[in-house]
N, C-alpha and C positions, 0 to 999 in steps of 0.2 A: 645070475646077474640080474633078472630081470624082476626080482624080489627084490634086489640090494636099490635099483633104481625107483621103486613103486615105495621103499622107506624114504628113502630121498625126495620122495615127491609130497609126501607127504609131510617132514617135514618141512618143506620148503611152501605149501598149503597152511601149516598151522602157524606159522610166519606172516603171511599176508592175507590169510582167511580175514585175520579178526581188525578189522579197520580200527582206528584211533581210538582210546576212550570206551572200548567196547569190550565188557564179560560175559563170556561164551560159555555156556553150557549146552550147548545143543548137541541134538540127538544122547544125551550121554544115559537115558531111560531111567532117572532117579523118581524113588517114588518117597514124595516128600509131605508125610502127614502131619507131621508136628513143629512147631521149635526147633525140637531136637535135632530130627534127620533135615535141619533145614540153616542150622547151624554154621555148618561150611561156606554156605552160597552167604548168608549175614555177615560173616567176618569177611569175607574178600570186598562185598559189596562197600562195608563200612572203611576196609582200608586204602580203595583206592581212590585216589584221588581223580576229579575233573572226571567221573563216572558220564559217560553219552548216552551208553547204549547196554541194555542186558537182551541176552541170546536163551530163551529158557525154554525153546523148539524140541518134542520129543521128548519133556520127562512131564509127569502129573504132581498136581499141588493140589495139596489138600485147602482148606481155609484158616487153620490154623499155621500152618506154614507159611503162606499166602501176607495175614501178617504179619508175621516174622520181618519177613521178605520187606512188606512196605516200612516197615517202621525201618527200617536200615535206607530207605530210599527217601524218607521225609526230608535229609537235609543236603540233597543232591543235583542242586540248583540250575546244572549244566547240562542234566538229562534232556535227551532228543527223542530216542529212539526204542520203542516197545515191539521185538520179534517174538512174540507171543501165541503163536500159534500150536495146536495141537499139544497143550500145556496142560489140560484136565481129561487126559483117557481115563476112561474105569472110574469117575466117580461121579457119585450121585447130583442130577440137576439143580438139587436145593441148594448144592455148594457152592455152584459156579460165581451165583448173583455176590454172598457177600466177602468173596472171595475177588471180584473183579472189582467190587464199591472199596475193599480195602489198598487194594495195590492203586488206583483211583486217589481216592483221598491222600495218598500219600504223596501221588506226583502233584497234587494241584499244592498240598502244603509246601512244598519244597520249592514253588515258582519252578519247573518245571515249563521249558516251552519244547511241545512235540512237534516230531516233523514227519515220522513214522509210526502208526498204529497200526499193529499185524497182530491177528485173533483169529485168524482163520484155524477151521480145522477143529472147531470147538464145538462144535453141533449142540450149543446150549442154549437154543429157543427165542424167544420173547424175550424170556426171567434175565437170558445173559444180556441181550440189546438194554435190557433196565438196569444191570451192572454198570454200564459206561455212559449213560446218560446222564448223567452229571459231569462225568469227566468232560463228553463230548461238549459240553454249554460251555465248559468254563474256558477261561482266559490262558489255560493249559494246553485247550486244543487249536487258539488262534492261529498259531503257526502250521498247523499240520498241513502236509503234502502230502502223504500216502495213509490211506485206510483200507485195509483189507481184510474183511471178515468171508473170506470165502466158505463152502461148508459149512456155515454154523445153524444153520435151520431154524432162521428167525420168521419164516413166516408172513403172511401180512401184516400182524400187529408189530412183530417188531422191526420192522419195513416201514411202517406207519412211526415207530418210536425214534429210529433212525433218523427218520426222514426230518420230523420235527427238531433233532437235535441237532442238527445240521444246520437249520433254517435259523435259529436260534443263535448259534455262532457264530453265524455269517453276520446277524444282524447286529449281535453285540459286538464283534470283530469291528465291522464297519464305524461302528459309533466312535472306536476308539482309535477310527482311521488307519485301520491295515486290518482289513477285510479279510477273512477266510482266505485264502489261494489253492483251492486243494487241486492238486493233479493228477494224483492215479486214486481210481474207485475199484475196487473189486468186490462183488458180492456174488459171485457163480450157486450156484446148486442152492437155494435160500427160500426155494418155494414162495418168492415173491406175488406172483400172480399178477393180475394189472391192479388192483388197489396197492399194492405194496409199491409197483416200479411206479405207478402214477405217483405216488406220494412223494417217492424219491424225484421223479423228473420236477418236481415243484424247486425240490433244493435246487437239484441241476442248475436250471434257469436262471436263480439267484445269485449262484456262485460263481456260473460266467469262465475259468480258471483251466477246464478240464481237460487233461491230453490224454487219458487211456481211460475208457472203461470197461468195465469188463462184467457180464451180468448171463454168462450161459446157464440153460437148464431152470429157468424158473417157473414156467410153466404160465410166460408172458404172453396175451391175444392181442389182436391188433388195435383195442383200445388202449392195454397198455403201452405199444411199441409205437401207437401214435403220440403218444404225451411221451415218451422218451425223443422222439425225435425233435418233434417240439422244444424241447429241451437242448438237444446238441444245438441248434441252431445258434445258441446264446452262449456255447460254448467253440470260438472258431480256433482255438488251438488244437485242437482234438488232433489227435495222431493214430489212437490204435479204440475201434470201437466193434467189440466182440459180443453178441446178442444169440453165441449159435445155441441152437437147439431150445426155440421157444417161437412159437407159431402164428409167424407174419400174416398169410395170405397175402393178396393182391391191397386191399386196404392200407396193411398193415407197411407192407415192403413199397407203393408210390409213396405213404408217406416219408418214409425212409428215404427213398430214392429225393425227393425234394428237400428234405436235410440236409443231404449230401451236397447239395447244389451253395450251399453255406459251408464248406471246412475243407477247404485249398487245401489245408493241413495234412488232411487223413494219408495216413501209410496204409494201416491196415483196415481192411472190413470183415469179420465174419460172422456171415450170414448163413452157415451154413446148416441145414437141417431146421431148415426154417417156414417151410414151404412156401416159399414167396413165389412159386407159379412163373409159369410164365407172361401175363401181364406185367407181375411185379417186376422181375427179371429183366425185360426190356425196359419199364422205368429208370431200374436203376442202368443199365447202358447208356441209357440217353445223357445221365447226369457225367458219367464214366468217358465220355466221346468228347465232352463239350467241356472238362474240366479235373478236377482232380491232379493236378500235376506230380506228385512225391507220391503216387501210392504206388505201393511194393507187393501188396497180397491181399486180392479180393477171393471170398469163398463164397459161393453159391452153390455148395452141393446139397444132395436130396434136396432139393427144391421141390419136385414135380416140372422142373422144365423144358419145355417141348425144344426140337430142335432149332425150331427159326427164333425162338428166345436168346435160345444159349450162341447161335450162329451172331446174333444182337450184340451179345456179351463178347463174341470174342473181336470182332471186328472193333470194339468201343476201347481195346486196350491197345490194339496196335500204335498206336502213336506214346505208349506209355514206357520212358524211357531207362524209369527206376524201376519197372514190376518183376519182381519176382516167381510170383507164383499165381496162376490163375487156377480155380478147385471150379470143377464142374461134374465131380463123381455122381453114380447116385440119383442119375436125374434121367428123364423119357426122351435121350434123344434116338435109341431107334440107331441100326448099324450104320444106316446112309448119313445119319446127323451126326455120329460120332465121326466119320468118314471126315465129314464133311465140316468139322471145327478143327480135326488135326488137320485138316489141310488151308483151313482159313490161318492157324498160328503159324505152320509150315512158311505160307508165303510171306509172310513179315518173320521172318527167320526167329520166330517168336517159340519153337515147338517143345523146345526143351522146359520152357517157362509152364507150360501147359500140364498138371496134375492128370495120375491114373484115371483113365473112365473104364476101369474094369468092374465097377459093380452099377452099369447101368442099365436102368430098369426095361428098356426097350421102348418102341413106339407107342403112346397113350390108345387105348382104342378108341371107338366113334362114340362116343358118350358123354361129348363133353357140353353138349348142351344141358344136359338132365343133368351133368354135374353141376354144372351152373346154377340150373333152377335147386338145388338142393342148397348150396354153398349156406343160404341164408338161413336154414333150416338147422345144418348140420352148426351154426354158428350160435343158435338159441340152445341146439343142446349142451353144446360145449358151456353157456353160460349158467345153464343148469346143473350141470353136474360141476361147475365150478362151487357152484352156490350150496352144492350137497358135499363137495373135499372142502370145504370155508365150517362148516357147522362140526363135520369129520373133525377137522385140525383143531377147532375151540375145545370139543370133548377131549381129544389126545394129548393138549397142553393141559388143561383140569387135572387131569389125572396121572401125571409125569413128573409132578414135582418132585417123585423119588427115583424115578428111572434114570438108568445110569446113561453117559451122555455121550453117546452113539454114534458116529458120522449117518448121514440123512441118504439113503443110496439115491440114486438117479431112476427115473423113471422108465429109462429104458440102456441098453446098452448104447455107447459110445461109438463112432466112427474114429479110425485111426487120425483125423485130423485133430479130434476132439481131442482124444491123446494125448495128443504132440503139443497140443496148445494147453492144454493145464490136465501134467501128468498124474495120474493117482495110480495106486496099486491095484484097484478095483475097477477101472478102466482097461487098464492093461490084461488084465486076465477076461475082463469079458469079451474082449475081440476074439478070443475062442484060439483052437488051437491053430486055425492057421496064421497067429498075430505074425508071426516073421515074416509069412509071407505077403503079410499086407505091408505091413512096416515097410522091404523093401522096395513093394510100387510104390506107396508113396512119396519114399524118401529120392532127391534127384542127386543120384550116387556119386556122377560126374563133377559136382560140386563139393568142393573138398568143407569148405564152411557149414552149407545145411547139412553135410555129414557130421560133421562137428557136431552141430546144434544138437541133433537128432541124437547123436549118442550119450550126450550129456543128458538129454532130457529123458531118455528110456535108464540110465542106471540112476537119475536120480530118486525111484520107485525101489530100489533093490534093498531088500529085507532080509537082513541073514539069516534073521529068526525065525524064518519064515518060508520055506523051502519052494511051496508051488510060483511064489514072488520072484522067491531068489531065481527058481529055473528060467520061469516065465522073462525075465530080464538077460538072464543071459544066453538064452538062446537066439532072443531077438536082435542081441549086439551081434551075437556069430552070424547070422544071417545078415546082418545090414553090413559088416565089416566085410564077412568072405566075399560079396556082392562090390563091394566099395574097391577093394586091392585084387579082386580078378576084371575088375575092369580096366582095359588099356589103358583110355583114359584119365582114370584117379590118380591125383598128384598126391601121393604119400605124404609125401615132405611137409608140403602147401597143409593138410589134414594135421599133422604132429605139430605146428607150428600153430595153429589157430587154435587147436586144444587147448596149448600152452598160454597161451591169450586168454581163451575163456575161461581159463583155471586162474589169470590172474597173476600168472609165474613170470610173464614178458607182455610187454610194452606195444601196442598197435598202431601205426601211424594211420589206419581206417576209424579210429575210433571203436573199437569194436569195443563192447561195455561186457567184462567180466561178471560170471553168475555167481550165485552162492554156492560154494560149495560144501557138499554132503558129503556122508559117508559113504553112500554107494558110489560116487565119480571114485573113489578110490578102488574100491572094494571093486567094480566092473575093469580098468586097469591093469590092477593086478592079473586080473582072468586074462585078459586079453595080448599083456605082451605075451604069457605063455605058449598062443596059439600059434600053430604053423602058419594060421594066414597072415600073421602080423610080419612085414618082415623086420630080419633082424638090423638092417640099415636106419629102419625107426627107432628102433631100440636103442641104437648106437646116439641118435639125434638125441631122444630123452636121456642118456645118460650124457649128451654134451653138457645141456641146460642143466642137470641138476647139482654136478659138478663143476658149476662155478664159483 
């Protein structure tokens, strides 16, 4: 039964996966060198009519395919939407660029207005950010809403190219009186550095428009994350602003924290793995006590923050009506300061709200004046050896224009927050082998929705081809599930039902906004009615809905 309902669900998924106007070929791993093998995606693309959007995630295109592909798209005038990401595995850098100028030239001929540009997962340099530079000037991109080149390892020059093209659109946007409006940014893992996010925060400023950005791991100092903040300010719709894992300090995070004091908006903040200190850390409290109303999930783990910082922090959410989740992993509060935050969220019945602090570092020792007088020291070296990975990365681009185009790894392993906030396959196996066990502190099980979430987002990683993935995924669902249905508390039902929501199968009167669905949400499913822990009463639920 529990196969007959997992076909059912999926096709009841390939049904309302593909929204209006939209040709999917995702995940389907075509490898498309020529014309030829490129032939099928031309004929469908050419026959349909009022074409929106193409889905071309998870197969590789060569440049003669490529355009193929755009000459079928030049006369497609209703085009929005480019899910383009992770489109060039396994092939050589020199292809990418006239391979993204042809599918390019092809929307701007066609009067194309976009609203969606997705490229992430392309780790194709500079040379790629100069693929779409022209597209991003033109009157193609005035409309865009969402740009996400996440992983593609542009570096500072093309952070710097980016940055200009942006600026450029806005301007000519403007002239012609409907101004750029972009709203979601993503550029995670991009080796930006602060010349690169500086350049971007220029656009920022400009553009004014911005509800999410999202810029983890780029190995931003706090002269970069002071001109980024500088920047939100000019942005006050901002909702979701994620900087973790790029190195605030105290400089870095008051400035931030005095940002903050500009975006009523904000839901989300993570800051985590950012070392914003405890100065910083009480900055941003200050801002967090006296305002912020709608935020749902502030992160300050591994900060380095001491206890009377983080005791700052938790007292500044209590009056926060909407919060979710407060992350204080990771950071020097020392047994009596961990004590002593579960018992500050404890007494505003706050404590469930309150994230694992099982990996915390313990109480700082007495050093912290020498750390002080060093702080300035250790911040010329960092400028130095920024100045020596800057000359590093010019020689590595010189010389790659035949290197195959690689995802960019991360500079260090990830914390299971990072995870969970932008999953990859190679995040997930670096949390090592205890990941289920971490997965489970951090997920809050009693919650049938961030269960939800959380299982959605660990099978959305799952690679069948790929065995240590594949286990690695499904272990960590057996541990977060067996964890979720042996607990009294966990409403089963409440859990089957929001699933079914965020798969997009039924209707949410919360508004809850369905995800894209992969092949792993299936592919995880399936494993899982199997289990004895699942009971069979859920089962009986998913075969209600699917048999409608």
């Amino acid at each position: 039964m529990a196969t007959d309902i997992v076909a059912q669900l999926a096709d009841s998924l390939a049904k309302t996966g593909v929204e209006d106007g939209e040709l999917s070929y995702k995940g389907q791993g075509r490898k498309l060198d020529d014309a030829q093998s490129a032939e099928e995606i031309v004929k469908d693309i050419q026959e349909f009519e009022g074409l929106q959007a193409l889905r071309m995630e998870g197969n590789t295109v060569g440049v003669e395919a490529a355009q193929a592909i755009a000459k079928a798209l030049e006369t497609k005038s209703d085009f929005k939407r480019c899910y383009w990401s992770d489109m060039f595995t396994g092939r050589l850098r020199s292809e990418i660029p006239p391979a993204l100028n042809s599918l390019g030239d092809a929307l701007m001929l066609a009067g194309a207005r976009l609203t969606v540009l997705d490229l992430s997962d392309n780790a194709f340099g500079p040379d790629g950010v100069k693929g779409i530079e022209k597209l991003l000037k033109s009157t193609a991109c005035f409309t865009l809403q969402e740009l996400r080149l996440n992983n593609c390892g542009m570096g500072i020059g093309g952070g710097k190219i980016l940055a200009a093209s942006l600026i450029q659109c806005h301007k000519q946007s403007s002239e012609s009186s409907a101004p750029l409006s972009l709203k979601v940014f993503v550029a995670g893992r991009n080796r930006l550095e602060n010349d690169g996010a500086t350049a971007l925060a220029q656009a920022f400023q400009l553009i004014g428009s911005l509800e999410e950005v999202h810029m983890p791991q780029n190995g931003i100092n706090h002269p970069g994350v002071t001109a980024l903040a500088s920047a939100m300010q000019q942005n006050p719709g901002l909702r979701i602003l994620n900087l973790n894992d790029n190195t605030f300090t105290e400089k870095g995070a008051i400035a931030m924290a005095q940002a903050l004091k500009h975006l009523n908006s904000i839901q989300v903040i993570n800051f985590g793995d950012c070392l914003v200190r405890p100065e910083g850390a009480k900055a941003i409290a200050e801002t967090v006590s006296k305002g912020l109303p709608t935020l749902k999930e502030l992160n300050l783990s591994y900060g380095e923050i001491t206890a009377d910082a983080a005791l700052a922090v938790a007292q500044a959410v209590k009056n926060k009506d909407q919060l979710e989740k407060l992350d204080l992993n990771g950071n020097c509060l020392g047994e009596d300061g961990c004590k002593a935050v579960k018992d500050t969220m404890e007494g505003v019945n706050m404590i469930n709200l309150l994230g694992s602090l099982s990996d915390d570092e313990g109480e700082p020792e007495d050093d912290e004046d020498e750390d002080d007088d060093e702080d300035d020291e250790e911040e010329e070296d960092v400028d130095e050896e920024l100045e020596e990975e800057e000359e590093e990365e010019e020689e590595e681009e010189e010389s790659s224009t035949n290197k195959l185009s690689t995802p960019v790894s991360a500079p260090r392993p990830p914390d299971v927050s990072s995870f969970l906030s932008f999953p990859s396959p190679d995040k997930l196996l670096k949390l090592g082998t205890k990941r289920a066990l971490l997965v489970q502190q951090q997920v809050d099980v009693t919650d049938a929705r961030k269960t939800a979430e959380a299982f959605l987002k660990i099978a959305s990683v799952y690679k069948e081809e790929n065995n240590e993935v594949k286990n690695a995924v499904l272990d960590t669902i057996d541990a977060l599930l067996t964890k979720a249905f042996s607990t009294p508390s966990f409403q089963g039902y409440s859990f089957v039902s929001i699933l079914l929501v965020l798969l997009g199968l039924i209707k949410s009167e919360d508004k809850i906004k369905p995800v894209l669905v992969v092949p792993g949400h299936l592919h995880a499913l399936e494993h899982v009615v199997r289990q004895d822990y699942f009971p069979k009463e859920n089962v009986a639920v998913l075969e209600a809905f699917m048999s409608r």
